[in-house]
C-alpha positions as CSV (number, residue, x, y, z in Angstrom):
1,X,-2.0,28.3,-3.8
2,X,-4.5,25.1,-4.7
3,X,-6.7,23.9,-2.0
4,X,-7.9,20.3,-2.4
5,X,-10.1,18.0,-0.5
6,X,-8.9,14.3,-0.2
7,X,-11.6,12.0,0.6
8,X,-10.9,8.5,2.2
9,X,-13.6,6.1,3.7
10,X,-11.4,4.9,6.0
11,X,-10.8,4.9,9.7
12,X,-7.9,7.0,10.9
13,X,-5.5,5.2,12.9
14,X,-2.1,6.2,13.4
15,X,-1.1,2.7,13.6
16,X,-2.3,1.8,10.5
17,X,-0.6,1.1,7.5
18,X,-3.1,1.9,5.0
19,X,-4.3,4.9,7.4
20,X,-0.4,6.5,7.4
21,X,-0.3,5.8,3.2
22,X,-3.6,8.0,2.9
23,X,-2.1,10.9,5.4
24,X,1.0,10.7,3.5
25,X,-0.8,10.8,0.7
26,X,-3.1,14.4,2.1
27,X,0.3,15.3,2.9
28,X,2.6,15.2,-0.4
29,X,-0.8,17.1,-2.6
30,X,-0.4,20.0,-0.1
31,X,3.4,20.0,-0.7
32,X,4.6,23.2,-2.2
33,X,3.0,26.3,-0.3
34,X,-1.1,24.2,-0.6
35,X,-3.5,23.3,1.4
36,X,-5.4,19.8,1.6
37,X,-8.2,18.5,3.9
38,X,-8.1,15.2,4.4
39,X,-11.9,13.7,5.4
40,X,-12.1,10.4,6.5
41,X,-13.8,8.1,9.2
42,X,-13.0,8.4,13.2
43,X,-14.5,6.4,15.9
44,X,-18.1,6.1,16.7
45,X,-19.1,6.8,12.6
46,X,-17.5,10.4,13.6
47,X,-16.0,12.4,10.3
48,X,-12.9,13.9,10.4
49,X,-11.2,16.6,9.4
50,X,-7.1,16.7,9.0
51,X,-5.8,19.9,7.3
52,X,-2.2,19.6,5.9
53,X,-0.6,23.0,5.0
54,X,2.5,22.6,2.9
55,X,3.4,18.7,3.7
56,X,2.4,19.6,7.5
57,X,-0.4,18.1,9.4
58,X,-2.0,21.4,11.3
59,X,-5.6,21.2,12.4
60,X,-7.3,17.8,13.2
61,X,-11.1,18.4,14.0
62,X,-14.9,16.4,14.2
63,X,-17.1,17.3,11.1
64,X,-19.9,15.1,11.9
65,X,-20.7,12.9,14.8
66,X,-23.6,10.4,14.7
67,X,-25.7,10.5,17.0
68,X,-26.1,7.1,18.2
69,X,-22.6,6.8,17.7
70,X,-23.3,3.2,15.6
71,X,-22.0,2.4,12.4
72,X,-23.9,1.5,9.2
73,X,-24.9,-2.3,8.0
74,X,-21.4,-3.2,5.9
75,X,-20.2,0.3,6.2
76,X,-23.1,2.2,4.1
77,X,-24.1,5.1,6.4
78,X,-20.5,5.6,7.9
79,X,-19.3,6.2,3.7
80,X,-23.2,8.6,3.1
81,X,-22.0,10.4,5.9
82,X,-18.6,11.0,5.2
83,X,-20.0,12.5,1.9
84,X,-22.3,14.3,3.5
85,X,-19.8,16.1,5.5
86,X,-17.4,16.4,2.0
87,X,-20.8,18.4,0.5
88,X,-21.0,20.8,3.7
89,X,-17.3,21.8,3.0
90,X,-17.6,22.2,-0.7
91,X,-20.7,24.6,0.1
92,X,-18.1,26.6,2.6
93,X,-14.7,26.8,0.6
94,X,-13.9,27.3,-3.0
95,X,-11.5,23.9,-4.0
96,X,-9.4,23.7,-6.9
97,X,-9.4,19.9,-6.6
98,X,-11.1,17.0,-5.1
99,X,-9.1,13.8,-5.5
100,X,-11.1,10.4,-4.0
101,X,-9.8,6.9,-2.7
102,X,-12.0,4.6,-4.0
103,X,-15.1,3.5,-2.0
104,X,-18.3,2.2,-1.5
105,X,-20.3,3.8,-4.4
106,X,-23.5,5.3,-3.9
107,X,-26.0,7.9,-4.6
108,X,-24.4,10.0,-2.4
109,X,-21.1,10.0,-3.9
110,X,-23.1,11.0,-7.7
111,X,-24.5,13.5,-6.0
112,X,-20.9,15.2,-4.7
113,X,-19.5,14.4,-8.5
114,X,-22.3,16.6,-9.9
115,X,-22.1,19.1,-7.1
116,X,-18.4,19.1,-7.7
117,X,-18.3,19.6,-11.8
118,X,-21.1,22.4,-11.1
119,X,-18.9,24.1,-9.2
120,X,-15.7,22.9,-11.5
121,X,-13.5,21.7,-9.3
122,X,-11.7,19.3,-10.6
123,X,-11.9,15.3,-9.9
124,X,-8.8,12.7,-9.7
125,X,-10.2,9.1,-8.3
126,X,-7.9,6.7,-7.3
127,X,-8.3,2.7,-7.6
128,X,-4.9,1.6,-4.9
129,X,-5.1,-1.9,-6.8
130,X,-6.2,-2.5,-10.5
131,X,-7.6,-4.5,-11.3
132,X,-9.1,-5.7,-8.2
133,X,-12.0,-8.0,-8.3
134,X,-9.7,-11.1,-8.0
135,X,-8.0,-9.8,-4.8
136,X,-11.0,-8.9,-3.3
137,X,-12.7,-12.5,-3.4
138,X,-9.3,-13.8,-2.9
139,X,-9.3,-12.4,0.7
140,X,-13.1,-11.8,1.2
141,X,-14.2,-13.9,4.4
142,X,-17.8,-13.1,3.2
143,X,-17.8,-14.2,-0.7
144,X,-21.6,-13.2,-1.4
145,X,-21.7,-10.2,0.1
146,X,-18.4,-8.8,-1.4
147,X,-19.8,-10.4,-5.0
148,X,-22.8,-8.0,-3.9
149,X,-20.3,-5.0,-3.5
150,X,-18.4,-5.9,-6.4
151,X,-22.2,-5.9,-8.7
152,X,-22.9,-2.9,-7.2
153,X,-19.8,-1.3,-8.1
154,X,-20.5,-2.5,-11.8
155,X,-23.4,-0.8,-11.7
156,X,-22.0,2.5,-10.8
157,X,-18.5,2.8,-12.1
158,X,-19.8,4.3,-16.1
159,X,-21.9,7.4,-13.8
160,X,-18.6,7.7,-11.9
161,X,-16.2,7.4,-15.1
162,X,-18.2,10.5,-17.1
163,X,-17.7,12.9,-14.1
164,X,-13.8,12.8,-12.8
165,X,-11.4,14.1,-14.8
166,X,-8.3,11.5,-14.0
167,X,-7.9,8.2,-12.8
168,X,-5.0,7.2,-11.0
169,X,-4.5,3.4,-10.9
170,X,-1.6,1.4,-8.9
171,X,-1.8,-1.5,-11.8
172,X,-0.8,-5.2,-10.8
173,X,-1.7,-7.0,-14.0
174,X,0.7,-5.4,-16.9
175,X,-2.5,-7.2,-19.4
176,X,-5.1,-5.3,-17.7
177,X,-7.0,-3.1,-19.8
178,X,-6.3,1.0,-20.8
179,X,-9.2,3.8,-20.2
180,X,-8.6,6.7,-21.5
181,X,-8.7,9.1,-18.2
182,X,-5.6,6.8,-16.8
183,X,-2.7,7.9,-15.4
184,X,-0.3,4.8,-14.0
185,X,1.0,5.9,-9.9
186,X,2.9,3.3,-7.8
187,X,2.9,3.5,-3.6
188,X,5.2,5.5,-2.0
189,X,7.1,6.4,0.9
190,X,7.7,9.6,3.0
191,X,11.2,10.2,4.5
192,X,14.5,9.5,4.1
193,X,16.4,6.8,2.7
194,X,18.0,4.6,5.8
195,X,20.9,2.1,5.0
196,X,22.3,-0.2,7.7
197,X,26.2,0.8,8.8
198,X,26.1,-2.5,10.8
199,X,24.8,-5.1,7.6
200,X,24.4,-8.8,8.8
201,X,25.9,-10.9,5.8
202,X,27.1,-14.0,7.4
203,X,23.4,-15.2,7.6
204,X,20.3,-14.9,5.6
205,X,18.3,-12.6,7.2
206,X,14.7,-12.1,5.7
207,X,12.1,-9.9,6.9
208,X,7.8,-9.3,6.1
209,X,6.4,-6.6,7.2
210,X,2.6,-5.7,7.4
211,X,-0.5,-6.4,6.7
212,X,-0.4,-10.7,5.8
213,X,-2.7,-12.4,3.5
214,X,-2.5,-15.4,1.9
215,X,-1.5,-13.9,-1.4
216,X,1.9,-12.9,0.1
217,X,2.9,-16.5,0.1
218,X,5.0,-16.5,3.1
219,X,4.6,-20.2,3.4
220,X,6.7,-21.1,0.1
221,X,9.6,-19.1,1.9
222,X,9.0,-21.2,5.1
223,X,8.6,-24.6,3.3
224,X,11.4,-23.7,1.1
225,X,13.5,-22.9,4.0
226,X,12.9,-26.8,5.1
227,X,14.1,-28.1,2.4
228,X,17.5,-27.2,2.7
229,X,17.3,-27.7,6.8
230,X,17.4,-23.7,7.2
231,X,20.9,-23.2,5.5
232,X,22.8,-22.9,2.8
233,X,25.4,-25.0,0.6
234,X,28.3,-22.6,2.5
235,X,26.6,-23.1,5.8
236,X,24.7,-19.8,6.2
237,X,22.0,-20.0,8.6
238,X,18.7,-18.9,6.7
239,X,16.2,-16.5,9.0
240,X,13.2,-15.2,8.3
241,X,11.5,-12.6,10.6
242,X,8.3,-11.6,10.5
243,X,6.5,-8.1,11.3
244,X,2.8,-7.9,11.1
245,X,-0.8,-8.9,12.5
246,X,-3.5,-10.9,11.1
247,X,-5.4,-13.7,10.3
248,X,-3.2,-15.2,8.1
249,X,0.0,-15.6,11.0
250,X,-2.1,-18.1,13.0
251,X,-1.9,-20.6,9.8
252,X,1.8,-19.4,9.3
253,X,2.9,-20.3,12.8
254,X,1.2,-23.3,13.1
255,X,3.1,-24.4,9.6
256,X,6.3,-22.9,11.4
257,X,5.7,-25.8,14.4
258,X,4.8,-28.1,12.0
259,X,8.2,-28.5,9.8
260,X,9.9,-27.8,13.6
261,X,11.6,-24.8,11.7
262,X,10.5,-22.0,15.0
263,X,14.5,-21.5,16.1
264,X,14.5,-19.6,12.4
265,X,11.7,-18.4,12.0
266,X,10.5,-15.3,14.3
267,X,7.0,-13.5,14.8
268,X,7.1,-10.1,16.7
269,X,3.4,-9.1,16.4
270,X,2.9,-5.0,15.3
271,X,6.1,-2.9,15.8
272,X,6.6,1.0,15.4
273,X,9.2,3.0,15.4
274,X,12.4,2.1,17.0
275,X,11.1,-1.1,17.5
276,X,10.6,-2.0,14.0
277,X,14.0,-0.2,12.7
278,X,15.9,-2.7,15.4
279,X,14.6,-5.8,13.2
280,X,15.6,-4.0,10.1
281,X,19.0,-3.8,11.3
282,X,19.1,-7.3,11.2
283,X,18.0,-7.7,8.2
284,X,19.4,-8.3,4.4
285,X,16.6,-8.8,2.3
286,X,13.0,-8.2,1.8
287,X,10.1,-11.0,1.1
288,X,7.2,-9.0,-1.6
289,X,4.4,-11.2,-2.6
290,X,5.3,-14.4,-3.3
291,X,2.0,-15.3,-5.1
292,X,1.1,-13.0,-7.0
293,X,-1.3,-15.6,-9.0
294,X,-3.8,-15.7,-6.4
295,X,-5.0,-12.2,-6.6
296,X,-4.4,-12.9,-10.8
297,X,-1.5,-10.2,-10.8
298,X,2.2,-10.3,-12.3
299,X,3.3,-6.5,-10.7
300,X,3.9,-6.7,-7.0
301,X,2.7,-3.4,-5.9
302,X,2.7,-4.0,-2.0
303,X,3.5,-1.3,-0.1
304,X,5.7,-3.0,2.4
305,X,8.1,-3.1,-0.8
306,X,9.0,0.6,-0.9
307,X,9.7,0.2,2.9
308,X,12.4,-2.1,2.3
309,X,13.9,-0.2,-0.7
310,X,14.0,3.0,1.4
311,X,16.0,0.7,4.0
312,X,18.6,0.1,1.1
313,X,17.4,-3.8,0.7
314,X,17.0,-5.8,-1.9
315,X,13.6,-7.8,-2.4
316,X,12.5,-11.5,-4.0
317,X,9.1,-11.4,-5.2
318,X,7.3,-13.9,-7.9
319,X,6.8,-10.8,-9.9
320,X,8.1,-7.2,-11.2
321,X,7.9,-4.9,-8.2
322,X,6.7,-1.6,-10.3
323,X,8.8,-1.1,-13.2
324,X,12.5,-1.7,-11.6
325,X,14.4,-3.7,-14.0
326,X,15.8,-7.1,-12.7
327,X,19.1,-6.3,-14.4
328,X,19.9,-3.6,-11.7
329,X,19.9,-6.3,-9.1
330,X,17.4,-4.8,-6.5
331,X,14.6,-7.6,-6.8
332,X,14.9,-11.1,-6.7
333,X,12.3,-12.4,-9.1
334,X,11.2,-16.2,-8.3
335,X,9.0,-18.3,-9.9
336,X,5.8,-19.1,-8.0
337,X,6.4,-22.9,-9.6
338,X,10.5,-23.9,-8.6
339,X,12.1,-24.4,-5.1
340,X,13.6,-20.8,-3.8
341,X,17.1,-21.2,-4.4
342,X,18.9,-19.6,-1.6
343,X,22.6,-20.5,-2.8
344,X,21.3,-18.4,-5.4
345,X,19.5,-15.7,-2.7
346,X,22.7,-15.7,-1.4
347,X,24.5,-14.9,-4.4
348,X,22.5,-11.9,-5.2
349,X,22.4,-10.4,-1.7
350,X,26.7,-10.7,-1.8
351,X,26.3,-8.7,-5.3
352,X,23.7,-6.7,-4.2
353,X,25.7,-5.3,-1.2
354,X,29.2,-4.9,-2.8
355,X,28.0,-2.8,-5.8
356,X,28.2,0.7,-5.1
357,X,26.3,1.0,-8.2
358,X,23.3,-0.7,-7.0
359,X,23.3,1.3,-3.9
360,X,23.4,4.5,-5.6
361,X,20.2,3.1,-7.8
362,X,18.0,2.3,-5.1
363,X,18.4,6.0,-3.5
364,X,17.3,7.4,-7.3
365,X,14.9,5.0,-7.3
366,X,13.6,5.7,-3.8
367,X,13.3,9.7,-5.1
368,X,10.5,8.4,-7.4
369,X,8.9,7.0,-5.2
370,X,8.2,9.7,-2.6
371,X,4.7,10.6,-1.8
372,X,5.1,14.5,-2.5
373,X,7.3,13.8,-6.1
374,X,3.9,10.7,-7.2
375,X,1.3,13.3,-5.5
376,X,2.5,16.4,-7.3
377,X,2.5,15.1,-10.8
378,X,-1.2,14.1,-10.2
379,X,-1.9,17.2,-9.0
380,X,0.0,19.1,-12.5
381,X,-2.1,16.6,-14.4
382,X,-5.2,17.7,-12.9
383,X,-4.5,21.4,-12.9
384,X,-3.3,21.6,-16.3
């Protein structure tokens, strides 16, 4: 049995999306009889502890809690003391591995590196979007200071390099540049594949769900949709419902009142659970990024994207969503430049639907991309 330490400078929130990614994440490297503890960020610059036992989440305790319960200028002292805490429990228990999301560098995390090879555990790090200094400025409210972050990252990154043993990369630029310690992962998903027994075809039904910046492009699919008066050549009504909080949806509805399109176009805020699996019922297609240039990328590696293959729907994107052909017919792929098509859209939903074949595809393909089958082979490439 391995035991690993995941470490994540983020706060835990179960409603999170990027917070349930990294548990799923703690979860599928203690898959198969191990053990991983999962330090992150709680409230009040706390650090937690989560300990997942064979794919199970079992013991959630405080490490560390500040005692002025304030967090540091641009996040500096909560990531030192996160470390801090990571150092203590490498001092306790013997690890086989210690596999990091990428962070804040500091001397604090060269110091756990060393301490780590010394001790010769071994070290995966993990970039979730490579490259990423266009995305970052893309959707930075505060362009000096994340130019600052993204210097002193520069600065760091060759100290960090020498000491891990594997980097694993979700790539969204098929141009970007090969290092030798890297090993290619996509997102994932954890559970079951769920197809629809009631499918909606005698409409469009589109859905987003997440997290919205402007780099999804949600307004092409809204301005689009005015073009042709919000349906189709054979008179199918074209919706488009939307799932998610942030900035971004203010600008989105505003545009939606604008064009006098809001009877097709629907905002539902953050919805869990049942909730969210209602709207997916309704749905027949997923919107990916949609511009994809803005953050200099031509892979769409979205998370939200996996969600809507594991609910057996297809997806239109302005790039390749991982490496799924187009000729399977599962993604859409538009150009950023031309008019969304959606006599076409509706083509390839008909097809899409009414091939056994393709149905069949996404469920292999959905295999792949489970958290415990992407987690395990970093874990054999670190062990071996």
């Amino acid at each position: 049995m391995y035991k690993i330490m995941m470490l994540a400078a983020m706060h835990y929130d179960k409603a999170d999306g990027i917070s349930k990614k990294i548990c799923m994440q703690a979860s599928g490297l203690s898959a198969g009889g191990d053990s991983c503890c999962l330090i992150c960020l709680g409230e009040s610059n706390s650090v937690l502890e989560l300990i997942y036992d064979n794919g199970a989440l079992v013991c959630e305790k405080v490490l560390l809690q500040s005692a002025d319960g304030k967090s540091g200028i641009g996040g500096i002292n909560e990531v030192c003391s996160l470390l801090k805490a990571a150092r203590e429990q490498i001092k306790k228990s013997k690890f086989s591995i210690i596999y990091i999301r990428h962070m804040l560098p500091n001397r604090e995390l060269l110091s756990l590196l060393y301490q780590a090879k010394k001790e010769n555990i071994r070290i995966g790090y993990e970039i979730p979007t490579y490259p990423y200094y266009r995305e970052q400025l893309s959707i930075s409210k505060n362009k000096l200071k994340t130019f600052i972050k993204l210097a002193l990252e520069t600065v760091y990154w060759p100290f960090i390099y020498r000491k891990i043993n594997l980097l694993a990369v979700i790539r969204c630029n098929s141009k970007s540049k090969t290092y030798k310690k890297m090993y290619d992962i996509t997102n994932g998903y954890f559970g079951d594949v769920s197809i629809s027994d009631s499918l909606h075809l005698n409409s469009i039904e589109l859905i987003g769900v997440g997290t919205i910046y402007p780099y999804h492009g949600y307004e092409k699919i809204i301005c689009d949709m005015k073009k042709c008066n919000c349906i189709t050549s054979e008179g199918k009504i074209i919706n488009f419902h939307i799932v998610g909080q942030s900035d971004e949806i203010s600008r989105i509805k505003d545009l939606t009142l604008e064009l006098g399109i809001e009877n097709n176009v629907f905002f539902y805020g953050s919805l869990f659970g049942d909730s969210l699996e209602n709207i997916y019922k309704k749905c027949n297609m997923g919107v990916g990024t949609m511009a994809l240039s803005m953050r200099n990328a031509d892979i769409d590696t979205a998370i939200k994207n996996i969600e809507y293959l594991s609910h057996g729907l297809p997806v239109i994107s302005s790039g390749h969503v991982f490496d799924i052909a187009p000729s399977l017919g599962i993604v859409y792929e538009q150009n950023e430049n031309e008019t969304v098509n959606f006599d076409n859209i509706n083509k390839f939903i008909m097809n899409f639907y009414s091939c056994d074949y393709t149905l069949r595809k996404i469920e292999e393909i959905n295999k792949r991309f489970q958290w415990p089958t992407i987690m395990n082979n970093i874990k054999r490439r670190l062990i071996l």
